[in-house]
C-alpha positions as CSV (number, residue, x, y, z in Angstrom):
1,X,-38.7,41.6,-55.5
2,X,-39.3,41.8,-51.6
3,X,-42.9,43.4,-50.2
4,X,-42.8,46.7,-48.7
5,X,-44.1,47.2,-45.7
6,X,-46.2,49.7,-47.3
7,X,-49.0,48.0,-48.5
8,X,-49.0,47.2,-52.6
9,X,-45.5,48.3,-52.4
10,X,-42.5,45.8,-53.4
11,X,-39.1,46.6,-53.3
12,X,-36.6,46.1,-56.1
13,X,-33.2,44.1,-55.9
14,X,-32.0,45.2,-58.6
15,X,-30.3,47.9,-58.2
16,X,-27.6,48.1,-54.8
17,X,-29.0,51.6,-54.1
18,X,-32.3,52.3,-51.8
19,X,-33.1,56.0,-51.4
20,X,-35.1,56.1,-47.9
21,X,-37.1,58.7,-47.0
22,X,-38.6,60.6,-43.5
23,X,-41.1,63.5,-43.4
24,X,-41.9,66.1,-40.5
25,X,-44.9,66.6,-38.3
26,X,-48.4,66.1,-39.1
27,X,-47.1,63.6,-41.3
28,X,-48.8,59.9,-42.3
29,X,-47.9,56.5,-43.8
30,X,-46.7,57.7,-47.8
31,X,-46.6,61.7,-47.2
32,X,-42.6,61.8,-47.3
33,X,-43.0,59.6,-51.3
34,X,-45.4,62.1,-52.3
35,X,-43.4,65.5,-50.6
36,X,-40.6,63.8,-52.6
37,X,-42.2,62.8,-55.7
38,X,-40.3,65.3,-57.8
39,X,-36.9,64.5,-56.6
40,X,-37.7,60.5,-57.2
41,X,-39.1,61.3,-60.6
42,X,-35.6,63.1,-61.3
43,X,-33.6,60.1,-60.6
44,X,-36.0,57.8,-62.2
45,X,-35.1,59.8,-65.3
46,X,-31.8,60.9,-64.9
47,X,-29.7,58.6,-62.0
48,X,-31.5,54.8,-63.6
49,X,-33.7,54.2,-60.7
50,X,-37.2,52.6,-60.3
51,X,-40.7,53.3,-59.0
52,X,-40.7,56.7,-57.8
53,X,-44.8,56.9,-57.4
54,X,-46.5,55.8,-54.0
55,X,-47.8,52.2,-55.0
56,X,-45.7,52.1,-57.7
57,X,-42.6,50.4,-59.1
58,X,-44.4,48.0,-61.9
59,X,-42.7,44.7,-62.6
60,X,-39.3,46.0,-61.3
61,X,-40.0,47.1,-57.7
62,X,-39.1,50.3,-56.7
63,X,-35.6,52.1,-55.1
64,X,-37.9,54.1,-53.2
65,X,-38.4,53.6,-49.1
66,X,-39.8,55.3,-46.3
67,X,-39.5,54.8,-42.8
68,X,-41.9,54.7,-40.1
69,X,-42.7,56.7,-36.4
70,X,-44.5,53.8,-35.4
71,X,-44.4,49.7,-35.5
72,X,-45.5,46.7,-34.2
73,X,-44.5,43.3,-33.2
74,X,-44.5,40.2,-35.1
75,X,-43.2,37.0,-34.5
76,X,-40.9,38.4,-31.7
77,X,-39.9,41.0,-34.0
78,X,-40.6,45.1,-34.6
79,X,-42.0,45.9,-38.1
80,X,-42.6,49.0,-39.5
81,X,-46.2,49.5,-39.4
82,X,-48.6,52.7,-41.2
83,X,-48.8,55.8,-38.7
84,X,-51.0,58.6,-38.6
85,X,-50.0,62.4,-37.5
86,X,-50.3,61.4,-33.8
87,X,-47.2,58.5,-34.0
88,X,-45.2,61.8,-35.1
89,X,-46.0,64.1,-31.7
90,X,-44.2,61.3,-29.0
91,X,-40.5,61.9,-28.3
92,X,-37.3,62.6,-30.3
93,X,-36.0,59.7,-28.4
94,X,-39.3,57.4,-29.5
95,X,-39.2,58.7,-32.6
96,X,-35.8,58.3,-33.3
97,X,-36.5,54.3,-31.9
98,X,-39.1,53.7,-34.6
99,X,-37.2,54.6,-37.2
100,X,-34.1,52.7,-36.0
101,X,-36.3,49.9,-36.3
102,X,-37.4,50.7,-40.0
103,X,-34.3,50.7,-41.4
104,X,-33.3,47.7,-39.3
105,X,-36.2,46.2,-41.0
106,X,-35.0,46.8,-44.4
107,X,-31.8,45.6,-43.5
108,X,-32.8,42.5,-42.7
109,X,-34.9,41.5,-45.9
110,X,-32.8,43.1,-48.7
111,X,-29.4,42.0,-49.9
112,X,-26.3,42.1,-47.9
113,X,-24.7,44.6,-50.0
114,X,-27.2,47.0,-50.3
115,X,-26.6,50.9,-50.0
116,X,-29.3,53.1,-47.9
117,X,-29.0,57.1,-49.0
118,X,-30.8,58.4,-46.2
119,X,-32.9,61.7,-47.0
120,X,-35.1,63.6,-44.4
121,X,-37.5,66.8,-44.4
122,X,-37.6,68.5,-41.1
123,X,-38.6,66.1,-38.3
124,X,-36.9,63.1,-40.8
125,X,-33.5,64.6,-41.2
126,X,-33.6,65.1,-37.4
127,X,-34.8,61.4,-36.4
128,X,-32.5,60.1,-40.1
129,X,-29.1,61.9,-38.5
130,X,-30.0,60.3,-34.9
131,X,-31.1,56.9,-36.4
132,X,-27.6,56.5,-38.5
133,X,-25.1,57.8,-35.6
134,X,-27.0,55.0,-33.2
135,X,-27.0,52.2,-35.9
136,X,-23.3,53.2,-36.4
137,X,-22.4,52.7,-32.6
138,X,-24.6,50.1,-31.4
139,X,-24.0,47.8,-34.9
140,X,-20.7,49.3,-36.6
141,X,-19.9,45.6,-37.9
142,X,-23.5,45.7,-38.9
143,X,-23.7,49.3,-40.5
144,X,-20.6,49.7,-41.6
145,X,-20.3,51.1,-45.6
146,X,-24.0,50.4,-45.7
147,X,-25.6,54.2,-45.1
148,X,-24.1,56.1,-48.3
149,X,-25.3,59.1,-47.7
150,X,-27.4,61.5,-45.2
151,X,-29.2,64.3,-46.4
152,X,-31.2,66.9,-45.2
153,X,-33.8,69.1,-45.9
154,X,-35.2,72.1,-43.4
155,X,-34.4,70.0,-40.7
156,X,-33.6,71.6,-37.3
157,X,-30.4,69.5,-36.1
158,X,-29.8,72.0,-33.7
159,X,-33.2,72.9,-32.1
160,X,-35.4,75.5,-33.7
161,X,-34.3,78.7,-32.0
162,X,-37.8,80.7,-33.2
163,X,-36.4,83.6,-30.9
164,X,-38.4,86.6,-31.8
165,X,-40.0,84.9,-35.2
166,X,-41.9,82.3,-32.8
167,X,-43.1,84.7,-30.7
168,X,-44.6,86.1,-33.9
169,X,-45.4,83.2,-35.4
170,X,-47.7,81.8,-31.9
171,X,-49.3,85.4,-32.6
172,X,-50.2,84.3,-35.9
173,X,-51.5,80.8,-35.1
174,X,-48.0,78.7,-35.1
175,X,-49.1,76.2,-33.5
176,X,-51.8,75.3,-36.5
177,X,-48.2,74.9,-38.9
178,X,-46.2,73.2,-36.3
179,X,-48.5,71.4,-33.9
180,X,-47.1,71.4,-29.6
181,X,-46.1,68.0,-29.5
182,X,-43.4,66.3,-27.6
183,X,-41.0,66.0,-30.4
184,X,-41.5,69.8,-31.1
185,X,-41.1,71.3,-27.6
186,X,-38.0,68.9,-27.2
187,X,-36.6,70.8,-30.5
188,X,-37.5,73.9,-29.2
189,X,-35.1,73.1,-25.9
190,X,-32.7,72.2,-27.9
191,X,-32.5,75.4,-29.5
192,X,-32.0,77.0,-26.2
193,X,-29.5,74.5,-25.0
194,X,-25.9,76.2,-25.8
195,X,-24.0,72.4,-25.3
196,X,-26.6,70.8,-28.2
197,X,-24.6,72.6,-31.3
198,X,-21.7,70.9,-30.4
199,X,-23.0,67.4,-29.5
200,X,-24.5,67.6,-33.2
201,X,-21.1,68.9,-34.7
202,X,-18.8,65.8,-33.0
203,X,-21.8,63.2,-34.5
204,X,-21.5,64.3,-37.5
205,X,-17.7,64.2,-37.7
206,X,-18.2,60.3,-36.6
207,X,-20.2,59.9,-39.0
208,X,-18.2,61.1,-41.8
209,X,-15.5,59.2,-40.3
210,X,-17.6,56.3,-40.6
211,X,-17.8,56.9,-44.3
212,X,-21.1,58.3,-44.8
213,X,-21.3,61.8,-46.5
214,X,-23.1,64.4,-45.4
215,X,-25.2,67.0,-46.9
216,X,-27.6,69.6,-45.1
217,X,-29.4,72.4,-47.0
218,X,-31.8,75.3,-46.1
219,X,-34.1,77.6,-47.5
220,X,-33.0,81.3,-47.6
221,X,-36.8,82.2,-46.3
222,X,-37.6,79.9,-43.8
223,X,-38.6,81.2,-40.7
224,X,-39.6,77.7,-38.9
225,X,-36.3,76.1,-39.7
226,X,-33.8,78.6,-40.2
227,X,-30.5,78.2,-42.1
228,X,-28.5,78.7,-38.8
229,X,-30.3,75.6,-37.3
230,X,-29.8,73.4,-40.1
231,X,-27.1,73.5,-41.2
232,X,-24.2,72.0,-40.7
233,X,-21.0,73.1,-42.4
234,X,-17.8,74.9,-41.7
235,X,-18.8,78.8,-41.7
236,X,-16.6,79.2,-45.1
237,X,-19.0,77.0,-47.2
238,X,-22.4,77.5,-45.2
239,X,-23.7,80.3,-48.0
240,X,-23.4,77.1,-50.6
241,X,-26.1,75.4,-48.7
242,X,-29.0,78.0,-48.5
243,X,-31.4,78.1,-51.2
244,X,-33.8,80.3,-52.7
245,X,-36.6,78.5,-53.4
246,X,-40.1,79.8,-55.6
247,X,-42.5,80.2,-53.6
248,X,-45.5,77.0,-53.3
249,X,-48.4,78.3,-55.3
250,X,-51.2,79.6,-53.0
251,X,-54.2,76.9,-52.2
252,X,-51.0,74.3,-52.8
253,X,-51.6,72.0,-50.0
254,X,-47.6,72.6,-49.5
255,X,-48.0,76.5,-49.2
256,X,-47.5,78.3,-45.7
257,X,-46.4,81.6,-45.4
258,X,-43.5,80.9,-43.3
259,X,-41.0,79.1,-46.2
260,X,-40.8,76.0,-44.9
261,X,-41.8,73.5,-47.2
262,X,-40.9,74.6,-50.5
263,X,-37.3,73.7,-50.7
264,X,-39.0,70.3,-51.1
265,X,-39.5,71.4,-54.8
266,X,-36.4,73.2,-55.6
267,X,-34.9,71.9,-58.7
268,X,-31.3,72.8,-57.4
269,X,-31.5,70.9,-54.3
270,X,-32.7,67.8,-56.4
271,X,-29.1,68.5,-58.2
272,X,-27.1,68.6,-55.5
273,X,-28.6,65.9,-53.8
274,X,-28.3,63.4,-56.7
275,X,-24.8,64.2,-57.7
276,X,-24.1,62.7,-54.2
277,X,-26.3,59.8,-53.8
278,X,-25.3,59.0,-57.5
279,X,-26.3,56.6,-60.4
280,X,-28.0,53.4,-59.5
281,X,-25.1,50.3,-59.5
282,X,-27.3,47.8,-61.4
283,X,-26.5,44.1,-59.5
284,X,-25.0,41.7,-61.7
């Protein structure tokens, strides 16, 4: 087993497969293991992997990582280090930066043939997608059939277009739900930017080229990440990739009365993304 940078967390080498994970905004060091708790419990149980639970993984190690939006330097190095909600409100471009660096991190300490499934919520699908097409073109040699798969969860790859909705939304206090950070007015001028949609589109055709598969979803009923900003699919299939998700319990710390948030919980998602990260490959 291999320490985390987490702390109390060790990694597992026995399995080929990591699952790493990135949350949104207003986010800290172990929010995106618990937002993804259920979905890690469902492989645990159903897909043979380890040490789902934050601080967990026992005398295996766990299959479970998280990246970083912010690090440190040791010994002439960058190592992921714990981050609080303000790490998340610098740049797309610093946050994308930091968690380059966390999965160059784990590249570096875990075995050669190792297989990252990359899985972001909001903010981390948006800094995973940018991370994987940079580690692709700066490292291909490097990168190359390491990053398995990318998936997404409400995440606004092509700006957050709130149109109408956000001017609602500001009425109604938006700025409580998504805070006016860098990162967040960045998104919002990407929405607006009519060249963005397909600068997103030709990346991730390189990176399917590049072998790693792709998979975006939506909820049906979110207003802060709509489906038309997250997804991306050819228009024939896009209805397969919104959900309907039940609605987060009220006094949940995950409820908001906007939908974004619950698609974290939506058993059907879980499905679809473990049929394509698939079982564990136990190492020999």
């Amino acid at each position: 087993m291999i320490d985390d940078w987490l702390p109390g967390r060790r990694i597992s080498t026995r399995g080929r497969k990591k699952v790493v994970f990135a949350t949104g905004v207003m986010s800290r060091s172990g929010e995106a293991l618990r937002q993804f708790g259920g979905f890690t419990r469902y492989l645990e149980n159903n897909f043979g992997y380890s040490g789902g639970g934050l601080g967990e993984g026992g005398a295996t190690g766990t299959d479970f990582l998280e990246v970083s939006y912010h690090s440190r330097a040791v010994a002439g190095a960058w190592q992921p280090a714990p981050y609080e909600a303000h790490h998340c409100e610098v740049g797309l471009g610093q946050a994308t930066v930091e968690v380059v660096r966390g999965l160059d991190w784990y590249r570096a300490r875990l075995p050669d043939d190792t297989v990252y499934h990359l899985v972001g919520y909001s903010l981390g699908g948006v800094t995973l997608f940018e991370a994987a097409a940079r580690l692709l073109q700066a490292a291909p040699t490097r990168w190359q059939g390491r990053l398995g798969a990318l998936i997404t969860l409400s995440a606004p790859l092509f700006g957050a277009d709130l149109g109408v909705e956000g001017d609602l939304l500001s009425m109604l206090g938006f700025g409580v739900l998504v805070p006016g950070g860098e990162a967040v007015r960045e998104l919002i001028a990407r929405g607006r930017n009519s060249t963005h949609r397909g600068d997103i589109e030709h990346r991730a055709a390189r990176l399917r080229a590049a072998g790693v598969q792709i998979l975006t979803l939506a909820d049906a009923d979110d207003v802060v990440v709509t489906p038309e900003d997250a997804i991306i699919a050819p228009a024939s299939e896009r209805d397969r990739h919104v959900l309907t998700s039940p609605r987060v319990p009220l006094g949940d710390p995950g409820n908001n009365p906007f939908g974004h948030g619950p698609l974290l919980r939506n058993t059907l998602a879980w499905v679809r993304m473990a049929r394509l990260i698939g079982p564990q490959e136990p190492r020999p």
